[in-house]
Biopython code that builds the backbone (N, CA, C, O; Angstrom):
import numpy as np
from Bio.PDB.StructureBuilder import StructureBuilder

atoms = [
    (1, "UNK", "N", (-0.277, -10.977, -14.256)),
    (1, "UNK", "CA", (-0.269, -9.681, -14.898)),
    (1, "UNK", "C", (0.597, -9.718, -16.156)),
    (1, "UNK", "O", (0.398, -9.256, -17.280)),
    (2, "UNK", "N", (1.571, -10.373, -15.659)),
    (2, "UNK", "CA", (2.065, -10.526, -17.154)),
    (2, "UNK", "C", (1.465, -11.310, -18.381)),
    (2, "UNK", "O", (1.593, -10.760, -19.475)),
    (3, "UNK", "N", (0.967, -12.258, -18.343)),
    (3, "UNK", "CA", (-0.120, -12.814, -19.535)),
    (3, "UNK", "C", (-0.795, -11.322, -19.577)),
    (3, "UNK", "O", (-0.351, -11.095, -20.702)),
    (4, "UNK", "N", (-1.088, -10.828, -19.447)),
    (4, "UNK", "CA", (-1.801, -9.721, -19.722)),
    (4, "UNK", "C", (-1.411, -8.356, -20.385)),
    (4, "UNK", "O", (-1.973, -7.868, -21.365)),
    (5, "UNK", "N", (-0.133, -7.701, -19.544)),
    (5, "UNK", "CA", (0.454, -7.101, -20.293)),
    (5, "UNK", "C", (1.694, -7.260, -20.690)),
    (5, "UNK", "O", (2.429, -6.357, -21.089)),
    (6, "UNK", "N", (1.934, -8.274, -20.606)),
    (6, "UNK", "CA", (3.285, -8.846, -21.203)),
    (6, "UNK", "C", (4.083, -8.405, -19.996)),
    (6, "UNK", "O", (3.745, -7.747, -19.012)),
    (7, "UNK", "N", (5.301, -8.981, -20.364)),
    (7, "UNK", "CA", (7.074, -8.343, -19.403)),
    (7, "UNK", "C", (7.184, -6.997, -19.629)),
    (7, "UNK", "O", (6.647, -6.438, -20.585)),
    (8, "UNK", "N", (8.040, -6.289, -18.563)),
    (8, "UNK", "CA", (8.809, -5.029, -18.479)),
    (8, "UNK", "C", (8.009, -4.459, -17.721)),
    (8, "UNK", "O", (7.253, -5.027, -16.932)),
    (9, "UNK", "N", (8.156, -2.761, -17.980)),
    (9, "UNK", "CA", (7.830, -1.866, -17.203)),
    (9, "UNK", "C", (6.097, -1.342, -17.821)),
    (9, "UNK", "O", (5.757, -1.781, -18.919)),
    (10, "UNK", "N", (5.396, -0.683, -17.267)),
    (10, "UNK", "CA", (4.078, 0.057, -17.572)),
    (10, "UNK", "C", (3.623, 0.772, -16.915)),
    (10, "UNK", "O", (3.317, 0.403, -15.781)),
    (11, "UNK", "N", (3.379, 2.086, -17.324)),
    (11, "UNK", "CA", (3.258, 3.194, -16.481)),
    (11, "UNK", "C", (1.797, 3.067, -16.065)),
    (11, "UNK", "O", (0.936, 2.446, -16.688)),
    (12, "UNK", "N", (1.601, 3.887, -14.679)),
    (12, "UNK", "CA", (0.407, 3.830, -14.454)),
    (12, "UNK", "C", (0.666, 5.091, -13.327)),
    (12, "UNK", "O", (1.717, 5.444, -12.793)),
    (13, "UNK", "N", (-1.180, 5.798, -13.139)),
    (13, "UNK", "CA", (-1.119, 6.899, -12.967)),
    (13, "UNK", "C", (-1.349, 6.648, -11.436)),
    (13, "UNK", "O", (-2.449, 6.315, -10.994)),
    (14, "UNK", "N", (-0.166, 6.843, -10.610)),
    (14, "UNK", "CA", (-0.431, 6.536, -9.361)),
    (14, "UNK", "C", (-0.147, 7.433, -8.405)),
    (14, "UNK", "O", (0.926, 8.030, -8.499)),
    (15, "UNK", "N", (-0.841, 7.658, -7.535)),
    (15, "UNK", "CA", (-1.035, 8.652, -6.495)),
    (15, "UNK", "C", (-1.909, 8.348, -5.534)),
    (15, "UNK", "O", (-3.013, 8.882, -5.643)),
    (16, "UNK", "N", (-1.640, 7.285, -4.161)),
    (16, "UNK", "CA", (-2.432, 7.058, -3.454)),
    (16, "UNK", "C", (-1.935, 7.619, -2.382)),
    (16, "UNK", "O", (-1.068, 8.436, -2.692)),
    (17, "UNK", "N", (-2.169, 7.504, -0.856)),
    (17, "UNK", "CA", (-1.843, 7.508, 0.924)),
    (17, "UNK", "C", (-2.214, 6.329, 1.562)),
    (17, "UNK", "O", (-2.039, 6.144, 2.766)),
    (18, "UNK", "N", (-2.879, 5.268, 0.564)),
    (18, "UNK", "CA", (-3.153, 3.879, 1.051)),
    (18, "UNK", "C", (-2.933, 2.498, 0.189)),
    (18, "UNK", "O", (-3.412, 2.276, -0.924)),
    (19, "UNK", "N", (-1.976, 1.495, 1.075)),
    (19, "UNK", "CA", (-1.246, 0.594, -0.083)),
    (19, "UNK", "C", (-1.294, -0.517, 0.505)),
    (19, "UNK", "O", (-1.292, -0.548, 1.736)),
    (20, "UNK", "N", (-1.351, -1.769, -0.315)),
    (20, "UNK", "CA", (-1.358, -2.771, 0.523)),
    (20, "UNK", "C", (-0.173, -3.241, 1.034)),
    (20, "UNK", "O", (0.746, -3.227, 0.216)),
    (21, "UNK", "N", (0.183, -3.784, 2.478)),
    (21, "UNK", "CA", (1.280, -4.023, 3.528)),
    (21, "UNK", "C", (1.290, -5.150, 3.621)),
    (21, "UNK", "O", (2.334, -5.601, 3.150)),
    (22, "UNK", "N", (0.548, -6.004, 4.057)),
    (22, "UNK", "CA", (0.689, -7.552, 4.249)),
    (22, "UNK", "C", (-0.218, -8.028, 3.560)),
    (22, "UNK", "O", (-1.401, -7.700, 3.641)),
    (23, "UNK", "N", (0.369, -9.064, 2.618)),
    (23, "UNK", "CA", (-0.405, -9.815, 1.313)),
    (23, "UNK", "C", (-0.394, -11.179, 1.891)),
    (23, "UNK", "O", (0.512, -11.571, 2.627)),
    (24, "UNK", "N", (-1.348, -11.846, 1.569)),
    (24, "UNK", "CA", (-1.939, -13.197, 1.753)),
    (24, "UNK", "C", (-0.510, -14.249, 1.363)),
    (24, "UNK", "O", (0.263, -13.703, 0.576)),
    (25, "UNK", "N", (-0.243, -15.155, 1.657)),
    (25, "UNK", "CA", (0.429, -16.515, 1.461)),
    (25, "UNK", "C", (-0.260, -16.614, -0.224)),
    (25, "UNK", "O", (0.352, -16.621, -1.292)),
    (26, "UNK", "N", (-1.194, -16.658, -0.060)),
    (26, "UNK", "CA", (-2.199, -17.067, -1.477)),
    (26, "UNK", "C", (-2.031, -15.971, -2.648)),
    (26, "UNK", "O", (-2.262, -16.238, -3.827)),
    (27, "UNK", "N", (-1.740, -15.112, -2.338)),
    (27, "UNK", "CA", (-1.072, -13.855, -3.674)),
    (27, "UNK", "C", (0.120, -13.716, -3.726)),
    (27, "UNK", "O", (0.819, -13.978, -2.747)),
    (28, "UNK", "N", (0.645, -13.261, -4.911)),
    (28, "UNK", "CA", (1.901, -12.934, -5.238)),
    (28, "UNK", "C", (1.578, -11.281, -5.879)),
    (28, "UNK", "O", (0.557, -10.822, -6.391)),
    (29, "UNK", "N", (3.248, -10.501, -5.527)),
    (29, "UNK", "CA", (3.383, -9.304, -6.015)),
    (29, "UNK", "C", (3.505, -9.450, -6.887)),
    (29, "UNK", "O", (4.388, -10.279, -7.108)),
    (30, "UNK", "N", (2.750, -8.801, -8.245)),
    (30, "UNK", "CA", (2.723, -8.352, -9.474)),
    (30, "UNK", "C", (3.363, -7.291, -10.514)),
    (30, "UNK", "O", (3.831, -7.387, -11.649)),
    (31, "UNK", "N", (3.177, -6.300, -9.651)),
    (31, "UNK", "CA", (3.875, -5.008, -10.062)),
    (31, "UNK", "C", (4.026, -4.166, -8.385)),
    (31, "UNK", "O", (3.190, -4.347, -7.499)),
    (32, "UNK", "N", (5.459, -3.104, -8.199)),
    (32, "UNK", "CA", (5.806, -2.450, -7.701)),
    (32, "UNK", "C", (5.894, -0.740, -8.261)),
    (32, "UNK", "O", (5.744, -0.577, -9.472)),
    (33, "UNK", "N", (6.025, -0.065, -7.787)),
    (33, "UNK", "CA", (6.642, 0.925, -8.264)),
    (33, "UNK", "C", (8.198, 1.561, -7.843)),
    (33, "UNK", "O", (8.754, 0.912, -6.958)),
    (34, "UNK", "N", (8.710, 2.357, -8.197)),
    (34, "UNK", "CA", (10.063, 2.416, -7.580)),
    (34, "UNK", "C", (10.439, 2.525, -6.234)),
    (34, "UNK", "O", (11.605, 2.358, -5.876)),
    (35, "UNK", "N", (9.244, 2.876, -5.231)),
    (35, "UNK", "CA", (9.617, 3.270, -3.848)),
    (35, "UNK", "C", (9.094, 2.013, -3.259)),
    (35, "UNK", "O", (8.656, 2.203, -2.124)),
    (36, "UNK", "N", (8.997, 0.714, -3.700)),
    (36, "UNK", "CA", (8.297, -0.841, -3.637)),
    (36, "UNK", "C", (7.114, -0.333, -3.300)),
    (36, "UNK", "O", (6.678, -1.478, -3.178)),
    (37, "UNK", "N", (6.000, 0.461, -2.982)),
    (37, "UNK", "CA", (4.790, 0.057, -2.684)),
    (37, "UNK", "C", (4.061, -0.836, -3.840)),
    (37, "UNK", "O", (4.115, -0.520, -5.028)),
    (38, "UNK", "N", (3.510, -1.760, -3.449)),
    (38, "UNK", "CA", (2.897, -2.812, -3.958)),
    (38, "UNK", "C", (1.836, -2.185, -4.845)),
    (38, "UNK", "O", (0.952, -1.595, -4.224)),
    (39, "UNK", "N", (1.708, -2.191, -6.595)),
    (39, "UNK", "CA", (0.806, -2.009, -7.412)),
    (39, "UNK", "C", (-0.182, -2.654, -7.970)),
    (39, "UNK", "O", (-1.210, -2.135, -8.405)),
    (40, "UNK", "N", (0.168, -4.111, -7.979)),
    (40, "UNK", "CA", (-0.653, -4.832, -8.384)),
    (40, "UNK", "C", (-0.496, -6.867, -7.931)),
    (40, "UNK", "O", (0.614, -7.399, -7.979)),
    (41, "UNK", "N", (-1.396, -7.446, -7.656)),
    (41, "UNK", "CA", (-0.766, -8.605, -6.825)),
    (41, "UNK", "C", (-2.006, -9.251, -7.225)),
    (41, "UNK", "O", (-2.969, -8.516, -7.437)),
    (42, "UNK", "N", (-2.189, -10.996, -7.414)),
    (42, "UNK", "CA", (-2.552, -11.383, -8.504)),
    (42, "UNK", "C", (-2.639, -13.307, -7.160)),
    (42, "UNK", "O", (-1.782, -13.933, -6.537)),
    (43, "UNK", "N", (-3.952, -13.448, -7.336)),
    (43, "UNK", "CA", (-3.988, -15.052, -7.252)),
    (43, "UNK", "C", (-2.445, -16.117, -7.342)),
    (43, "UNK", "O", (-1.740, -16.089, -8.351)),
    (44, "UNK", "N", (-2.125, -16.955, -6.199)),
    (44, "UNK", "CA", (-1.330, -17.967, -6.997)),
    (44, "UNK", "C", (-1.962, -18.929, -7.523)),
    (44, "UNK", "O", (-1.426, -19.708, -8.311)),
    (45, "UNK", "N", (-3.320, -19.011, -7.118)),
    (45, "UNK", "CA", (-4.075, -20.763, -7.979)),
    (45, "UNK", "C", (-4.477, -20.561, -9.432)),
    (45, "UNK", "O", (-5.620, -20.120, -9.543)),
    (46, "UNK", "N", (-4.056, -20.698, -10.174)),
    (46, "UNK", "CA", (-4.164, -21.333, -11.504)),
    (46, "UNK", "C", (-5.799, -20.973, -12.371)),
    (46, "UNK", "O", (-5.979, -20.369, -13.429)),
    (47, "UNK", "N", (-6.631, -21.501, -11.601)),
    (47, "UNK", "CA", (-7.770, -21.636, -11.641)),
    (47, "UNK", "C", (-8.783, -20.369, -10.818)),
    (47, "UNK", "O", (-9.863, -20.450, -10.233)),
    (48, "UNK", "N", (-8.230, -19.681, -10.986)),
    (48, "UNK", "CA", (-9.262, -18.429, -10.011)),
    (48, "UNK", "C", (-8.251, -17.290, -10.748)),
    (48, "UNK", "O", (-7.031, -17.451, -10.756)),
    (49, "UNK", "N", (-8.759, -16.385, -11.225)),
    (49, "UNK", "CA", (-9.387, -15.131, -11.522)),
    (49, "UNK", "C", (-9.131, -14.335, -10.394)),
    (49, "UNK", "O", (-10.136, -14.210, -9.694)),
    (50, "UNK", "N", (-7.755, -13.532, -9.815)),
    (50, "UNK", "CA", (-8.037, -12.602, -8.587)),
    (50, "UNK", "C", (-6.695, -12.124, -9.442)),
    (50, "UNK", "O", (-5.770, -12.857, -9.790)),
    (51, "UNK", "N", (-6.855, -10.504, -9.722)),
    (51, "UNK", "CA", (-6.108, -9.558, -9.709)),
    (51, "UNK", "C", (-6.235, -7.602, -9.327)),
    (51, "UNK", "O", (-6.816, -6.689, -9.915)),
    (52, "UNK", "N", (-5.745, -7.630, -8.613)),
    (52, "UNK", "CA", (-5.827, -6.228, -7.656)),
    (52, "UNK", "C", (-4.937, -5.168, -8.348)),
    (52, "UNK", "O", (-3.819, -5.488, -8.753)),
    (53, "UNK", "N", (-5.325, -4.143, -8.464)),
    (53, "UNK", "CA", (-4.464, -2.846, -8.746)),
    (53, "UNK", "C", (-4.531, -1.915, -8.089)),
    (53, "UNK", "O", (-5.645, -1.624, -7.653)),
    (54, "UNK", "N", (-3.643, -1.264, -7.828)),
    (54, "UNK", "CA", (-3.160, 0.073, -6.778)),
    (54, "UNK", "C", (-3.816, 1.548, -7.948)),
    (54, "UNK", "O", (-4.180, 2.643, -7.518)),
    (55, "UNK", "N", (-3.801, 1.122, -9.457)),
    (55, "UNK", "CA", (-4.336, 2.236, -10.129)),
    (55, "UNK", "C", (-5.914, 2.167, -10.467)),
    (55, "UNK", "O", (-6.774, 1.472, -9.926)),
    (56, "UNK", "N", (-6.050, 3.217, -11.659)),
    (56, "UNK", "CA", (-7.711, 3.124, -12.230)),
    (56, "UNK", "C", (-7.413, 2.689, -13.007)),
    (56, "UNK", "O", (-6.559, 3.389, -13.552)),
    (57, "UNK", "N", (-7.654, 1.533, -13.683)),
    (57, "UNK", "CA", (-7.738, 0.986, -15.639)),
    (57, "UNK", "C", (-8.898, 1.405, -15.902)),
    (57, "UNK", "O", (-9.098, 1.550, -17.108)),
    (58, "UNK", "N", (-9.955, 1.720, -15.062)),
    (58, "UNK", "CA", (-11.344, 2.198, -15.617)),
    (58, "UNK", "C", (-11.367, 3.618, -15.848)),
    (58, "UNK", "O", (-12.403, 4.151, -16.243)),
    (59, "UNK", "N", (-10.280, 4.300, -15.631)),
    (59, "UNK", "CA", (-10.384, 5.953, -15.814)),
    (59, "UNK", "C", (-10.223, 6.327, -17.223)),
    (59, "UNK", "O", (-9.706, 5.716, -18.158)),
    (60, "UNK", "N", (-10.849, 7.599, -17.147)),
    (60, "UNK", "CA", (-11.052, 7.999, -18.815)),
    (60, "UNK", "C", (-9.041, 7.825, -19.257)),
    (60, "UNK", "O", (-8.639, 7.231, -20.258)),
    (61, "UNK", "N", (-8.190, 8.455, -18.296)),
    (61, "UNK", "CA", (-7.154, 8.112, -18.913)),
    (61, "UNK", "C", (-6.364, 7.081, -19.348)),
    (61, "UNK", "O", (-5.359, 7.059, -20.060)),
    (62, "UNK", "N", (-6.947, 6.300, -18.836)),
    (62, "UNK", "CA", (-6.936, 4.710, -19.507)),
    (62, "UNK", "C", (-6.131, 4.448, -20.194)),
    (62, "UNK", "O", (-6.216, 5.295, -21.083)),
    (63, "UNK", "N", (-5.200, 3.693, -20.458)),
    (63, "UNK", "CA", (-4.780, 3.125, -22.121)),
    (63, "UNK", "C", (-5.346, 2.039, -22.528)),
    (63, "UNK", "O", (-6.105, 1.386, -21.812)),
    (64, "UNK", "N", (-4.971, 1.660, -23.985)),
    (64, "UNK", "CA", (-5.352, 0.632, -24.197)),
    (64, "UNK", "C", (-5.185, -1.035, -23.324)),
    (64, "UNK", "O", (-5.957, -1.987, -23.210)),
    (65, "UNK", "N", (-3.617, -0.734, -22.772)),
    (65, "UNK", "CA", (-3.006, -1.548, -21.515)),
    (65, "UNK", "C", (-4.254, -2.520, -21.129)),
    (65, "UNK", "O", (-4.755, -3.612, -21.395)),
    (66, "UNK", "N", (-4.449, -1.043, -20.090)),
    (66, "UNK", "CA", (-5.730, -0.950, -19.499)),
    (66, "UNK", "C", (-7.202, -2.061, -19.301)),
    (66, "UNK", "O", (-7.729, -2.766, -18.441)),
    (67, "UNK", "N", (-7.386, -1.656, -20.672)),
    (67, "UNK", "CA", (-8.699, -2.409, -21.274)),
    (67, "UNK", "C", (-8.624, -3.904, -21.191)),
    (67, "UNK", "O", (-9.618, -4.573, -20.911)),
    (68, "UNK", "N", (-7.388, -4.456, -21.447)),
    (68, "UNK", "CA", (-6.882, -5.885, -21.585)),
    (68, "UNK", "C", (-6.982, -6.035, -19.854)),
    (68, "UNK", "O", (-6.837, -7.239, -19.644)),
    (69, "UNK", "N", (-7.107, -5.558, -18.972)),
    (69, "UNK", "CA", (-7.372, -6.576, -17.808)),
    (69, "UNK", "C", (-9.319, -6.671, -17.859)),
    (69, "UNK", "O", (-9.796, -7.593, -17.196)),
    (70, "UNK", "N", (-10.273, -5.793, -18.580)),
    (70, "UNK", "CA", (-11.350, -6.268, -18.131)),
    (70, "UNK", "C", (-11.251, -7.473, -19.512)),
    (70, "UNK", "O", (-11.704, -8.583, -19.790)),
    (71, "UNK", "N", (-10.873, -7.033, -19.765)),
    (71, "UNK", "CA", (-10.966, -8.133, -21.308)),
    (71, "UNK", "C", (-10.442, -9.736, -20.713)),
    (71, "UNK", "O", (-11.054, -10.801, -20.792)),
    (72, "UNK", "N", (-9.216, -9.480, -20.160)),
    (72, "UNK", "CA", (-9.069, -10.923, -19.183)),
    (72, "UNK", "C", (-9.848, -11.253, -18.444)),
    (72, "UNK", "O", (-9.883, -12.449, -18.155)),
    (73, "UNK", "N", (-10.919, -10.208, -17.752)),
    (73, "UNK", "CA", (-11.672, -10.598, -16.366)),
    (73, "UNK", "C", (-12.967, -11.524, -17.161)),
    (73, "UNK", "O", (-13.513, -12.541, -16.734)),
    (74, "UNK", "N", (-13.193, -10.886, -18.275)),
    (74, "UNK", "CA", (-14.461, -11.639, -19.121)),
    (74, "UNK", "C", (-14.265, -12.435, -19.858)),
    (74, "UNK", "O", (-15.206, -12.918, -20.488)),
    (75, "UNK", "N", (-12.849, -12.902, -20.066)),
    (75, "UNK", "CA", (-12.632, -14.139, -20.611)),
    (75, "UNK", "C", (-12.549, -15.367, -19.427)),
    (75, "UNK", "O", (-12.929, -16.533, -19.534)),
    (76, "UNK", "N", (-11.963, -14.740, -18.352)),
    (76, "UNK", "CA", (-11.847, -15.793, -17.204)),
    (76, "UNK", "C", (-13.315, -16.124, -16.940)),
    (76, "UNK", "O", (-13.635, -17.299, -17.123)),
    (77, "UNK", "N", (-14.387, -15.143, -16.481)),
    (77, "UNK", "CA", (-15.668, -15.713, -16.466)),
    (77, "UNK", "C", (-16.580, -16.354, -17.414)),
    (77, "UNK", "O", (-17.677, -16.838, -17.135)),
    (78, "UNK", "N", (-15.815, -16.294, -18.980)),
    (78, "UNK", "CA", (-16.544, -16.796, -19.548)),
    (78, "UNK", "C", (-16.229, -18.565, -19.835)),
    (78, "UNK", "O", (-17.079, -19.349, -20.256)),
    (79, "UNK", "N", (-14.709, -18.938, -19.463)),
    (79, "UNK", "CA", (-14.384, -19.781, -19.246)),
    (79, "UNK", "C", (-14.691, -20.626, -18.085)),
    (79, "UNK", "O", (-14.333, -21.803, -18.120)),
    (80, "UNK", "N", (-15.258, -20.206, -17.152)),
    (80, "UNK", "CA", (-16.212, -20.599, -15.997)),
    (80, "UNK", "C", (-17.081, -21.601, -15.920)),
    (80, "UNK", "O", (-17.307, -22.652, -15.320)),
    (81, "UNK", "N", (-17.740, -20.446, -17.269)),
    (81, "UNK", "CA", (-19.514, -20.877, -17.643)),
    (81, "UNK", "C", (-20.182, -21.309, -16.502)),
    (81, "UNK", "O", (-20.407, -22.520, -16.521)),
    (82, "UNK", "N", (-20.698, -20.524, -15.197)),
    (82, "UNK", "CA", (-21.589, -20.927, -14.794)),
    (82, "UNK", "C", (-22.619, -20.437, -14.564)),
    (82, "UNK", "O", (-23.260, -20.588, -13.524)),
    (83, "UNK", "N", (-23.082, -19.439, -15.989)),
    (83, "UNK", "CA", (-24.285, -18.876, -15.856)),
    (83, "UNK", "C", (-24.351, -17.254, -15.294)),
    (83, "UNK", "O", (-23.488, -16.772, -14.560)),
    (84, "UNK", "N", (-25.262, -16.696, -15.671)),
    (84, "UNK", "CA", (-25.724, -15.302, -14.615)),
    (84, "UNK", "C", (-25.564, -15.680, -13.219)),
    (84, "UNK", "O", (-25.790, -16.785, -12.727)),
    (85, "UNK", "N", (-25.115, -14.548, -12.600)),
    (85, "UNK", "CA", (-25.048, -14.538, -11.110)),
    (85, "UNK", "C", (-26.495, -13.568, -10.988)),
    (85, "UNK", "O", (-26.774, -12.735, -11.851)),
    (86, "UNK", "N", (-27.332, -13.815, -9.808)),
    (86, "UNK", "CA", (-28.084, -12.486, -9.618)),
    (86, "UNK", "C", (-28.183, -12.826, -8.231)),
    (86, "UNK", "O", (-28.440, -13.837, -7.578)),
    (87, "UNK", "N", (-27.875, -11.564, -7.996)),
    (87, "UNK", "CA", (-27.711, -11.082, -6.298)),
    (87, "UNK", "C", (-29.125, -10.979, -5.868)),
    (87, "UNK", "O", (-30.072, -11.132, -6.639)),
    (88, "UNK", "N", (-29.250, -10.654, -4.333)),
    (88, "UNK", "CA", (-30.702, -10.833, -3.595)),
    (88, "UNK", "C", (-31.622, -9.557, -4.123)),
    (88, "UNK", "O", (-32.835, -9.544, -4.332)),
    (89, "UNK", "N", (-30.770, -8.621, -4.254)),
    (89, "UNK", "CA", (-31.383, -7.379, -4.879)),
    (89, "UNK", "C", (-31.434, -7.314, -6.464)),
    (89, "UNK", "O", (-32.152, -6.603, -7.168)),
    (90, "UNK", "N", (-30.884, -7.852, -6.678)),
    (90, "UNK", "CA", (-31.289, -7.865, -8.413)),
    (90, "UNK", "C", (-32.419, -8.386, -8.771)),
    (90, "UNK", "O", (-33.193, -7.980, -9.639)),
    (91, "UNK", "N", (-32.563, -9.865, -7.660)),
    (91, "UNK", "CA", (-33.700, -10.679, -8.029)),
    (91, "UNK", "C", (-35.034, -9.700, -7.639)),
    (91, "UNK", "O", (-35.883, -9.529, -8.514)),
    (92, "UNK", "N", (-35.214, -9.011, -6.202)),
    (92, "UNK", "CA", (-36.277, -8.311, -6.065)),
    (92, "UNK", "C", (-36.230, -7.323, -7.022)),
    (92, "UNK", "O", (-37.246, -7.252, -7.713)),
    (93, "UNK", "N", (-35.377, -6.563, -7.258)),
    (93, "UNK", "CA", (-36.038, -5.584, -8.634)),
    (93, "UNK", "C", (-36.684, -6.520, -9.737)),
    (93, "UNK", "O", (-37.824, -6.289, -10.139)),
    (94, "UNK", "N", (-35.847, -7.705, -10.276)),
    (94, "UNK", "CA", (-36.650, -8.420, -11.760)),
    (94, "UNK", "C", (-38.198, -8.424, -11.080)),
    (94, "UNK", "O", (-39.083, -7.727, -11.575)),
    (95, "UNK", "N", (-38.440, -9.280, -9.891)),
    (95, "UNK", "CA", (-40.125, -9.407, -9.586)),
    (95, "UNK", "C", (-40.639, -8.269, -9.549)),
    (95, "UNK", "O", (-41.782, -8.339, -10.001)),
    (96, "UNK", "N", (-40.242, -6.750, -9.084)),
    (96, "UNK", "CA", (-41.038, -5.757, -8.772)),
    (96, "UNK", "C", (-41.137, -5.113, -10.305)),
    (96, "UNK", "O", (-41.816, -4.092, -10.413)),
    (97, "UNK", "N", (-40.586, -5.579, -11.331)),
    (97, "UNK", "CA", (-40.659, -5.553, -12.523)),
    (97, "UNK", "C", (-40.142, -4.212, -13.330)),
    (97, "UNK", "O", (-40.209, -4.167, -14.559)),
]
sb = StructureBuilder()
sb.init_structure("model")
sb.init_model(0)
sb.init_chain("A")
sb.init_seg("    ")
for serial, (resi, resn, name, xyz) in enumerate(atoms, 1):
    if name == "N":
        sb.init_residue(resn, " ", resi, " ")
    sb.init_atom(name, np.array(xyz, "f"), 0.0, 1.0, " ", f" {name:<3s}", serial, name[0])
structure = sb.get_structure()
């Protein structure tokens, strides 16, 4: 998360009743908020693309912040390169045309 939005603090519009409690060996905490519930927690392998948030970056209130994690998510897949994915249902809609 930090390659992303850099160090320090960043507000985010949070208001849930459900948080994550026990995190994988394989993730690390990312961001907290002041009462520690867990905000955001992030892959340890190097090579994989996994980051979770407790907020919306897709909400109209958005910041620019925000935008920079899909912007990471489509640089990580584009660094991939392995092509279109198409799911079982995508493929039957292309044939039913």
């Amino acid at each position: 998360l930090d390659a992303i939005y850099g160090p320090g603090e960043v507000r985010v519009n949070s208001a849930h009743h459900m948080a994550v409690n026990n995190l994988s060996h394989r993730f690390r905490v990312s961001a907290t908020c002041p009462d520690g519930v867990i905000e955001a927690y992030e892959s340890i392998e190097e090579d994989w693309f996994c980051l979770g948030v407790q907020w919306h970056p897709e909400s109209s209130t958005a910041s620019a912040l925000d935008l920079q994690i899909f912007e990471a998510f489509i640089d990580a897949a584009a660094r991939e390169g392995t092509g279109p994915i198409i799911l079982p249902m995508t493929e039957g809609l292309r044939k039913a045309g």
